[in-house]
C-alpha positions as CSV (number, residue, x, y, z in Angstrom):
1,X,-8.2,-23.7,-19.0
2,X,-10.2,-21.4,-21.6
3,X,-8.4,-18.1,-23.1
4,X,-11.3,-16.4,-21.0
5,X,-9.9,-18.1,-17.3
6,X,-5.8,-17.4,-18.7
7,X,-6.6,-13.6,-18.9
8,X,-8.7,-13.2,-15.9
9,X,-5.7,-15.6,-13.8
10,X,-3.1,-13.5,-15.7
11,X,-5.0,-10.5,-14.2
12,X,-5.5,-11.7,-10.5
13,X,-1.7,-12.6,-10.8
14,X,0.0,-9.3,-11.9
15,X,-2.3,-7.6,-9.4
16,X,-3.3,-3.9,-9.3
17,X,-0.1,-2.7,-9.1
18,X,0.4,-3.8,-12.9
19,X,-2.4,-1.8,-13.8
20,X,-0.7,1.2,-12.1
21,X,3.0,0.6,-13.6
22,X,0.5,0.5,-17.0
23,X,-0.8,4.0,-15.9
24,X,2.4,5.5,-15.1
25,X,4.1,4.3,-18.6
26,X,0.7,5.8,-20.0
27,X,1.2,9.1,-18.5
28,X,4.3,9.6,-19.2
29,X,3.5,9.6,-23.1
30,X,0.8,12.0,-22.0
31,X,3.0,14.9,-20.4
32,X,6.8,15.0,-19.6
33,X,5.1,16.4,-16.2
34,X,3.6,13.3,-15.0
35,X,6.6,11.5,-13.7
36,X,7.9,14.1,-11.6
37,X,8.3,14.1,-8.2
38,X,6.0,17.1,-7.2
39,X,3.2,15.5,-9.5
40,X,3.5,12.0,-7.7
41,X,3.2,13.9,-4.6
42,X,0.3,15.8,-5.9
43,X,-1.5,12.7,-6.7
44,X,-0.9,11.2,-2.9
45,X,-2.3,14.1,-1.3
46,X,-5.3,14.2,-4.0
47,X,-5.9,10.4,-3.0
48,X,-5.1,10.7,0.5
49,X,-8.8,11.3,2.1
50,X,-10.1,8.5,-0.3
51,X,-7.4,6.1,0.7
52,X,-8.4,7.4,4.5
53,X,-12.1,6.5,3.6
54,X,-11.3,3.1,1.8
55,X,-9.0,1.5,4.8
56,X,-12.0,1.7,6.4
57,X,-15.0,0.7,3.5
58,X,-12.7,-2.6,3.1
59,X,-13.8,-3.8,6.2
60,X,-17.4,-3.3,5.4
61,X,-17.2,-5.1,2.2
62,X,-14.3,-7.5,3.5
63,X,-16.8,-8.9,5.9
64,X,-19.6,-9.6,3.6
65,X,-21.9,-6.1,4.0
66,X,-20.6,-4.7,0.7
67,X,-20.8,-1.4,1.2
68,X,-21.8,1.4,3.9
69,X,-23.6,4.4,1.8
70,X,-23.8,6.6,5.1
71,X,-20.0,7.2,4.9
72,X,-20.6,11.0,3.3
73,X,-23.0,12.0,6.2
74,X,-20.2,10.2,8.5
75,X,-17.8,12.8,7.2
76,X,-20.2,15.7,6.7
77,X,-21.6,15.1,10.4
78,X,-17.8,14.4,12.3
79,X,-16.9,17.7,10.5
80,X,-20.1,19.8,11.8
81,X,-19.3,18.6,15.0
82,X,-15.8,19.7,15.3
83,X,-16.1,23.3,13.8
84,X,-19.2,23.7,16.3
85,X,-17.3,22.1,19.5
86,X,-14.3,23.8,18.8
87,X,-15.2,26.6,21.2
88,X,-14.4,24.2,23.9
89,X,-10.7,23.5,22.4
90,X,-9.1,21.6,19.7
91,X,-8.5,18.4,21.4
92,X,-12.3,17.9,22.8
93,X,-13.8,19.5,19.7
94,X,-11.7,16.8,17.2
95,X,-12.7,13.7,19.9
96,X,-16.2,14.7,19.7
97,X,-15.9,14.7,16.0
98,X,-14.9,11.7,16.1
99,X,-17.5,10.1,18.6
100,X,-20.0,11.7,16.7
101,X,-19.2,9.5,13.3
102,X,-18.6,6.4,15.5
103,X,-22.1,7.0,17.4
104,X,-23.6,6.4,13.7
105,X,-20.8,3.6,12.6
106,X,-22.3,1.7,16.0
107,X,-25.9,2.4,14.8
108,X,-25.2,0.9,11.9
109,X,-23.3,-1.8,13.1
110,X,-26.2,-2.8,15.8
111,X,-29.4,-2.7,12.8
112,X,-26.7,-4.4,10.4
113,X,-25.2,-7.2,12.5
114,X,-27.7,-7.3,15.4
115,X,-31.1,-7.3,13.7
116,X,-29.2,-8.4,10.4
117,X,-31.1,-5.7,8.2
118,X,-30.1,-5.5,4.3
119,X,-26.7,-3.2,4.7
120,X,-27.4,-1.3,1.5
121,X,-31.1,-0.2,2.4
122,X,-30.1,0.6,5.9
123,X,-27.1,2.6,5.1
124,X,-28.9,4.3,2.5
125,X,-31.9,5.3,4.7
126,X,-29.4,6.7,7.2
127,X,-27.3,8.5,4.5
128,X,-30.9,10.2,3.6
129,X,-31.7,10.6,7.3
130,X,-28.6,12.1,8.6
131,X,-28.7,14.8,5.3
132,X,-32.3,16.1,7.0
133,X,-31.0,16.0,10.0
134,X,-28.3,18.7,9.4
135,X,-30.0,20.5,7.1
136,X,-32.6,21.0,9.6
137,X,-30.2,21.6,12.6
138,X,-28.2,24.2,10.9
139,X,-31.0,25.3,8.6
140,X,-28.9,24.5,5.1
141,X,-26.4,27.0,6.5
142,X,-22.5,26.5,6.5
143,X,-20.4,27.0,10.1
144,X,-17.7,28.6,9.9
145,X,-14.7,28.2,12.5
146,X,-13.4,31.2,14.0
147,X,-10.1,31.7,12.2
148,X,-8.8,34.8,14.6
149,X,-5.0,33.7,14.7
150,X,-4.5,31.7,18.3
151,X,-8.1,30.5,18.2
152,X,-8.7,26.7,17.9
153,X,-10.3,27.3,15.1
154,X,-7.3,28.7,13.6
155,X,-5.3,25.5,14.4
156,X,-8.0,23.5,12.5
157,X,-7.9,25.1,9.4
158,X,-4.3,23.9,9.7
159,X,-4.7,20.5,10.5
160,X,-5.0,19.7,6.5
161,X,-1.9,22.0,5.4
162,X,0.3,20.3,8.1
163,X,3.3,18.6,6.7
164,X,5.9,16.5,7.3
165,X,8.6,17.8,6.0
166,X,7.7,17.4,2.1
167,X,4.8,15.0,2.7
168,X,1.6,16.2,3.9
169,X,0.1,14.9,7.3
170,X,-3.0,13.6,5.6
171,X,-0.6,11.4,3.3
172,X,1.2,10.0,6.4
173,X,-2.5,9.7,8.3
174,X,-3.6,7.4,5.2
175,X,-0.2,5.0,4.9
176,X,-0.3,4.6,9.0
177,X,-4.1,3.6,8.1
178,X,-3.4,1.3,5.9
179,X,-0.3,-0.8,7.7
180,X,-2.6,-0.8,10.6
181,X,-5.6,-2.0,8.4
182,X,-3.2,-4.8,6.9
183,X,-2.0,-5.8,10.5
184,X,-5.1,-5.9,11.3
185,X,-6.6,-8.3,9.0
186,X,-4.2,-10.4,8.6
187,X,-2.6,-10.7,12.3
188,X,-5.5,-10.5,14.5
189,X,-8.2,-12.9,15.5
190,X,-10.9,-10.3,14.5
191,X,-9.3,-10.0,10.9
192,X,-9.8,-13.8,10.9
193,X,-13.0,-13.8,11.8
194,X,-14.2,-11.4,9.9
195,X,-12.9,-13.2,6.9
196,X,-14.7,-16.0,7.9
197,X,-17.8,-14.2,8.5
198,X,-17.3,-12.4,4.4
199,X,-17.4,-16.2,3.4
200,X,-20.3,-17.1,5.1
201,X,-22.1,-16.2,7.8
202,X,-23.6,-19.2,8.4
203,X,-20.8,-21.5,8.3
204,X,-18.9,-18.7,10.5
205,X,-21.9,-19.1,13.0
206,X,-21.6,-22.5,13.5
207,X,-18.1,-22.5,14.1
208,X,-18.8,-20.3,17.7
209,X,-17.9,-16.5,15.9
210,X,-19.7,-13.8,17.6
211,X,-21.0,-12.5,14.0
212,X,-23.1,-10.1,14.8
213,X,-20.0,-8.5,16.8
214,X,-17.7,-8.7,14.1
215,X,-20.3,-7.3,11.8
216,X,-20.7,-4.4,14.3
217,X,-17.1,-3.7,14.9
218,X,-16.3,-3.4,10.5
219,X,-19.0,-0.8,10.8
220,X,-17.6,0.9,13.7
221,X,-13.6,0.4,11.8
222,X,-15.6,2.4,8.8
223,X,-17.0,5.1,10.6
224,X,-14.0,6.1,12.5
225,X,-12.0,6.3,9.1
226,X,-14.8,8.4,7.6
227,X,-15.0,10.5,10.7
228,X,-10.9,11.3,10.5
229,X,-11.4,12.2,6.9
230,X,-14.6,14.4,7.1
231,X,-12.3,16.1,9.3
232,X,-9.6,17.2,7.2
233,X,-11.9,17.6,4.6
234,X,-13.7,20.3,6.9
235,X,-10.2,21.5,7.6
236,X,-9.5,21.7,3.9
237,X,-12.5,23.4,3.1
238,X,-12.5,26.2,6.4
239,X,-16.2,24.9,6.9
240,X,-18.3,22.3,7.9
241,X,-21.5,21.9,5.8
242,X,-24.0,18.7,4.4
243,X,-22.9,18.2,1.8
244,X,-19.5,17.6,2.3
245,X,-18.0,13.7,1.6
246,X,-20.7,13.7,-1.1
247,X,-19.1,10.9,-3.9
248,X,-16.6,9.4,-1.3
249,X,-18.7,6.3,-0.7
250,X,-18.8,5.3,-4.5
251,X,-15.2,6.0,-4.7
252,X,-14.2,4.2,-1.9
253,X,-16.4,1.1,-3.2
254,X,-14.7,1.3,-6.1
255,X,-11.2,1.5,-5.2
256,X,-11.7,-0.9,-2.6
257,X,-13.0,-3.5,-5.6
258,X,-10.8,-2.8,-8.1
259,X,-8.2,-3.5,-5.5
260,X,-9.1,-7.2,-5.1
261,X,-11.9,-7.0,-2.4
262,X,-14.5,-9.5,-3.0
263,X,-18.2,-7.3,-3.2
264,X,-19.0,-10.9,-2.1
265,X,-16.7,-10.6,1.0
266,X,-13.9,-12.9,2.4
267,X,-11.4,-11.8,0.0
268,X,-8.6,-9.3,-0.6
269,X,-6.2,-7.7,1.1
270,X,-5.4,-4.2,2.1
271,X,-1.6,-3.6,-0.3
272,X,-4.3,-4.2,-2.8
273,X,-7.2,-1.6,-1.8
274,X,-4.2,0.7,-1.3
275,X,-3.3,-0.2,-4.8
276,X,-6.7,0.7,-6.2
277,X,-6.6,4.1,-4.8
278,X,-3.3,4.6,-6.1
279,X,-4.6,3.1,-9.8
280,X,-7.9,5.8,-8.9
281,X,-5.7,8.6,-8.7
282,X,-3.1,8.0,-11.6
283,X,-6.1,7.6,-13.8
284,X,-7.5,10.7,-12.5
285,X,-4.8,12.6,-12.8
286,X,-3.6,11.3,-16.8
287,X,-7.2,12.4,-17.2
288,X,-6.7,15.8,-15.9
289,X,-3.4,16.5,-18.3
290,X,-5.6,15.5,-21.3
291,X,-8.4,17.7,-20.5
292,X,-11.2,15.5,-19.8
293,X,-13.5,17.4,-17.7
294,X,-14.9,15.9,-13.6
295,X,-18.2,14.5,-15.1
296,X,-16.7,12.9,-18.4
297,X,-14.2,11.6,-15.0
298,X,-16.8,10.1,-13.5
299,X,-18.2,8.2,-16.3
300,X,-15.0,6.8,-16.9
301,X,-14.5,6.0,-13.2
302,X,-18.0,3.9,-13.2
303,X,-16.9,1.9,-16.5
304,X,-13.9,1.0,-14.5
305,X,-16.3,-0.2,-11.6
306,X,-18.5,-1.8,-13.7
307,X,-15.7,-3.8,-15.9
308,X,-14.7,-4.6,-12.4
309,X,-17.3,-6.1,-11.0
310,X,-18.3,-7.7,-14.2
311,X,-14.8,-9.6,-13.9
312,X,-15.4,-10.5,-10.4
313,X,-18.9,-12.0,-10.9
314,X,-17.3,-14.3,-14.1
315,X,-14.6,-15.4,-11.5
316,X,-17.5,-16.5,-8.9
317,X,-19.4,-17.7,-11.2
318,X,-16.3,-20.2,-12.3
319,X,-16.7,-21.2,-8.9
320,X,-20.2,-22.4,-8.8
321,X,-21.8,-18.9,-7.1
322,X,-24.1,-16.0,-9.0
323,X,-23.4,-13.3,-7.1
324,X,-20.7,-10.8,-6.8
């Protein structure tokens, strides 16, 4: 074994969580702030909507359709929906929220799975078609929720400040995400088949799996997650608007990679997606206490990705495939 194969096995080994122990040790030197307690928690609930986001974008790329680029209009769209239902009560308002991110999650799921179109094009031309759509609906306007105390619209607004105890309801909303994600995958016979399908579709077809089912069903998994976070993110923000869940679908991608997730599909698992969004939001935060400004952030967030999937296409490569 080359020094090249030792590193990246020494890597895959000490898993993500290495890299975030790494972090932690890091910021500490940074600021005598970062290790406390209200800080860690700080970092949860900045994560918490990503992490939402990415329980759900892992089974997209788990399954061998690396990504699904209509996740911010997902979010933008389930939060539109809400504010503008919520006239009829907070319970049907948040449920058609919800329906209306999984009507576009089954959308995808049918062009995707059904008549197997390119997932990155077809996400994409949604993403651009579904921006339109509300700008022309609403006329580029924000909706606001009527916030007159006993009003359901004052009850959404709350929905993102709810807490339990110390911990804030999105945090616990993202953990029970994530241990049902993991149960999911690795208990279930559509977590199996759905690795089987991220390995290869063709040998998954000829062993009798409904592929273009699974395919639809990751698609639905990812628009339901993105439909629950565009919702507190409309609750967070006391408005539902276009443009909101703009960046989350690079973000998720790239916490969902640097976790261990195959772009390639098949392999992963969801302690280690869970890890990359904990590794995105340490390195976010160090960032913040040094001063780095959101767009010098960024650039450092796609080095990450890139170094990332750089690492990943070496390892397939190693393994007789040229592609990531």
């Amino acid at each position: 074994m080359d020094n090249k194969s030792r590193f990246f096995s020494l890597i895959q080994s000490l898993g993500i969580y290495a890299v975030a122990v790494v972090l932690l040790l890091a910021g500490m030197l940074v600021s005598s702030d970062f290790l406390t307690a209200d800080n860690l928690l700080s970092i949860l609930g900045a994560v918490a909507l990503l992490g939402i986001v990415s329980s759900g974008m892992a089974f997209v790329t788990y399954s061998g359709n690396m990504a699904d680029l209509s996740v911010p209009v997902i979010m933008a769209f389930s939060g539109i929906i809400t504010v503008a239902a919520l006239p009829l009560g907070l319970p049907i308002a948040l449920l058609l929220g919800v329906l209306a991110g999984l009507m576009i999650g089954a959308m995808n799921g049918f062009v995707v799975g059904v008549l197997n179109a390119n997932p990155i094009l077809w996400t994409l031309a949604v993403a651009f078609f579904m921006e339109g759509f509300m700008r022309f609906t609403w006329s580029n306007n924000q909706i606001y929720p009527d916030t007159t105390p006993g009003t359901a619209g004052a009850s959404f607004i709350m929905i993102f400040r709810l807490r339990l105890g110390p911990v804030p309801l999105v945090v616990v909303v993202m953990l029970v995400f994530f241990i049902l994600a993991h149960l999911v995958i690795t208990r279930t016979k559509f977590g199996r088949q759905s690795q089987l399908v991220g390995s290869s579709r063709s040998a998954a077809r000829t062993s009798g799996i409904p592929v273009s089912r699974v395919v639809l069903l990751n698609f639905l998994v990812t628009a339901f997650t993105a439909s629950v976070a565009g919702i507190f993110l409309t609750s967070m923000n006391k408005l539902g608007v276009f443009y909101l869940g703009q960046g989350y679908d690079f973000r998720a991608v790239t916490a969902v990679v640097i976790g261990g997730v195959m772009l390639s599909g098949g392999r992963g698992n969801m302690a280690g997606v869970l890890g990359g969004v904990l590794v995105m939001g340490l390195l976010t935060n160090m960032m913040t206490f040094i001063g780095i400004t959101s767009f010098r952030q960024n650039i450092v967030t796609g080095i990450v990705f890139i170094v990332v999937v750089g690492m990943q296409q070496y390892q397939l490569r190693a393994r007789g495939k040229d592609y990531a």
